[in-house]
Phi, psi and omega in degrees: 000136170295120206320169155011045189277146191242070154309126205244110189280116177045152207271086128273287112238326164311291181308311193295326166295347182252002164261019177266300189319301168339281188281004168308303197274006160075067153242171178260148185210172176193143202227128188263111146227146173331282166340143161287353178220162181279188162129307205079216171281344174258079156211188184217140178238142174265168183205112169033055175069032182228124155277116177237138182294132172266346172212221208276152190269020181190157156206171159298155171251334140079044153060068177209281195328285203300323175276010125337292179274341163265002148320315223268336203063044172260342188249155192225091175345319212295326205296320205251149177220111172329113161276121182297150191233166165184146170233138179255134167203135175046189193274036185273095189243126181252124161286138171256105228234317184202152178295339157303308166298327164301287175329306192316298198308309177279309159355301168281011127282352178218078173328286184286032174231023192308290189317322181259340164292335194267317172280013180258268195323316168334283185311324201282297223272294153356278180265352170290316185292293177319321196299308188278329165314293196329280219309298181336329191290324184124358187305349184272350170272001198071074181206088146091006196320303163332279199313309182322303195283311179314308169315305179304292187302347184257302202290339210223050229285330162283033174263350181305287166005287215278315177273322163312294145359286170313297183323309189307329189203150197266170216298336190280309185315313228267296169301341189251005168275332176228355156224165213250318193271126169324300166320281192322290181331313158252030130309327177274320185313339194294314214286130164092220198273213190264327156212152169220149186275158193316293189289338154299341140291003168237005180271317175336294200275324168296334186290312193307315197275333207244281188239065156236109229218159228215125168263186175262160213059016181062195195265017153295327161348288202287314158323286186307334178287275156025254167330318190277337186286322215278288203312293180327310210257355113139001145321173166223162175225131201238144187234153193078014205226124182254087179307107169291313169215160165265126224263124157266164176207125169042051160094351184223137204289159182227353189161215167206145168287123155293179145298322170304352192092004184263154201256160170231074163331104130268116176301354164213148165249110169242109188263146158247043173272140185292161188301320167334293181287325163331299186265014194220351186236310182253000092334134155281111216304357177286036198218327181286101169298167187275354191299328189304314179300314167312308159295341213260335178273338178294314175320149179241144157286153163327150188282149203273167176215140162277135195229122163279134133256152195200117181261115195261123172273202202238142165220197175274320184306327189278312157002279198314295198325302202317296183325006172273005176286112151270345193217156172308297212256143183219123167243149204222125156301073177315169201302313229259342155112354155322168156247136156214172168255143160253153146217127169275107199283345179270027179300274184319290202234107171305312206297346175284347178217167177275160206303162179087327189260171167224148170254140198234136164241082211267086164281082180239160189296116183243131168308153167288309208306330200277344161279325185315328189295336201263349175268148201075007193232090188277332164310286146304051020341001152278313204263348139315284176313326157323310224252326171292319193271320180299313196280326172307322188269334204297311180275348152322303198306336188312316213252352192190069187290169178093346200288305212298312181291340190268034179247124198237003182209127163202151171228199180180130168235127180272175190275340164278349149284325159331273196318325208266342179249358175266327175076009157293121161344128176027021177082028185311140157257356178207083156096205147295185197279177185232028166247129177319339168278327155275001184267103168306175190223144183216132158277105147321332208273344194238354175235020171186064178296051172259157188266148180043026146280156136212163162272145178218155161126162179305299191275002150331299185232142156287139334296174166277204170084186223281324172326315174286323187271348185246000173273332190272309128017311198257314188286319186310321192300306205291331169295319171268001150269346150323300196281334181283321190305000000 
């Protein structure tokens, strides 16, 4: 066996990250992913010169990713460009640019909420402005975290207020609290997942107002950088490679089954794998207590989605539609009062489409349940996804007429193209569900009792998304190299 060697169940950001700490520190590590590219759900495919995101098109960095990568000497300010937001209805375009201004702007459509738009944006601007100071402070590293907040609480003196506020309540509770008309309520109801708790929701609106952010050359980027560090620093990343199990003995990880059958001896196992396939696949459940097998049938994952691509040429009328973009990313209330998101992705990052052209992303929340029927049936999945891709543009054409004739590149993934190249539960896009009700909470040392295991990755912690897989990434690393030391 190689001293004091680490294997990493899959190349995502989680994984690539807590094995770029690794070979920093000249531990030997190898990192198994499925996949033929790195990345995970934070990855990108290219189509006839148009780069498109395979999972979300922009993130927070929520004071955790830019100090991660500039720990690692990977970030270059110049790579990322704040991405712009908005909600659209009817001929309605709101930039979400500052809390004020959100107000002023939805104010003048909802007259008679002038008051309570005006104490909702209050709280938002409070506790969002607060929100966004903590992470910046470093407190997501452990670093001074008392002071950090006692700092926060003398610049910022309503945010105790303000977190209070959050705690009590989730994003629906929060609207139905201050406002009467329907319509608003679920324009705000739109924004993030479908509930969330009060402080996932003040995290929202600082990303939306602060921190967001797009890189350039797509999320693939940040990966393929990654990858090129560990292999520098004399890791390895094996693409295309699947762990059937993690082998335990007397209580302790001893390696992993390849596909081929083959065993890889370690002294640590870290999976970035969801907790599901981790305990219920690649474990043996006689290794799992059952209290644990129990929380685990209780979990919802975050909610799956369909996603259209779409590569556009250009005329003058599509010139004109587009400006209706003030911001890249738009959740747009369609006629039937549906919702979807668009993004224009070459707004933000040129580098998404060839000159001239633009790249497009049509999004919407799709159940798992309503695909499961369709596996194994290629037929009926197929002409479901037709009817998905049809109905996508269609609400597209509402917000940007004329989109049809101008499309000359398209794709599309339902949460069962998710599941199947992400390896996410039932195609989740960030973790667990982000409703207080369904999000677990897990002791490791006691609900996955293996010796020299660890979890890394969205499902660790509530919420997920990328900010979680690279925070939790960074602490794992750092225990195991305490212990080699």
């Amino acid at each position: 066996m190689i001293d004091k060697n680490v294997i990493i169940i899959g190349g995502g950001l989680a994984g690539l990250t807590t094995a770029a700490y690794l070979a920093k520190a000249g531990i030997p590590v190898q990192v198994f992913e499925q996949h033929v590219v790195p990345g995970g759900y934070v990855s990108s495919f290219k189509r006839k010169g148009y780069t498109f995101p395979a999972g979300p098109t922009c993130f927070g960095s929520n004071g955790v990713i830019f100090p991660i990568l500039d720990e690692l000497g990977l970030y270059n300010k110049e790579s990322y460009i704040r991405a712009g937001h908005q909600i659209s209805w009817e001929n309605h375009d709101i930039p979400l640019e500052t809390p004020r201004q959100s107000y002023q702007d939805i104010a003048n459509c909802f007259p008679n909420e002038n008051r309570s738009l005006k104490r909702y944006f209050n709280w938002v601007g409070v506790g969002g402005s607060a929100f966004n100071d903590l992470l910046k402070s470093g407190m997501m590293f452990g670093h001074n975290v008392f002071r950090a907040i006692l700092r926060v609480v003398y610049h910022h003196p309503l945010f105790p207020w303000a977190s209070w506020k959050a705690n009590k309540n989730t994003n629906r509770s929060l609207h139905a609290q201050y406002f009467k008309n329907p319509y608003l309520k679920q324009l705000l109801n739109q924004l993030g997942y479908p509930v969330m708790a009060g402080k996932n929701t003040l995290g929202m609106w600082a990303s939306y107002y602060y921190d967001s952010w797009v890189p350039i050359g797509g999320m693939q980027s940040i990966s393929d950088e990654l990858v090129r560090y560990i292999n520098e620093k004399g890791g390895q990343v094996h693409f295309g490679n699947r762990i059937k199990k993690i082998k335990v003995d007397h209580g302790q990880v001893t390696g992993v089954e390849v596909q081929d059958a083959e065993f890889i001896a370690a002294n640590w196992v870290v999976s970035a794998s969801d907790l599901n396939q981790t305990c219920f696949e690649l474990i043996e459940r006689k290794h799992i207590p059952s209290s644990t097998i129990r929380k685990l049938n209780k979990t919802r994952p975050s909610e799956s989605i369909f996603s259209v691509f779409l590569g556009l040429k250009d005329s003058p009328e599509l010139t004109v539609a587009l400006k209706r973009f003030q911001g890249s990313h738009v959740v747009f209330t369609c006629a039937d009062e549906k919702y979807i998101q668009l993004v224009l992705l070459s707004k933000d990052d040129k580098t998404a489409a060839p000159d001239g052209k633009h790249a497009l992303f049509i999004g919407l929340l799709s159940p798992y349940e309503d695909w499961e029927t369709t596996k194994g049936m290629p037929q009926a999945y197929a002409i479901q996804k037709a009817a998905y891709i049809e109905d996508l543009i269609k609400r597209g054409e509402e917000f940007i007429p004329g989109l049809r004739v101008h499309i000359e590149v398209q794709e599309a993934a339902s949460p069962l193209t998710y599941e199947r190249y992400t390896s996410n539960w039932r195609g989740s896009t960030a973790g667990w569900n982000w409703d207080p009700n369904y999000a677990p909470h897990f002791d490791f040392a006691k609900d996955i009792p293996i010796k020299n295991f660890y979890s890394v990755g969205h499902y660790v912690h509530n919420p997920g998304g990328v900010p979680t897989a690279m925070i939790t990434a960074w602490y794992i690393s750092k225990e195991i190299i305490k212990l080699k030391k």
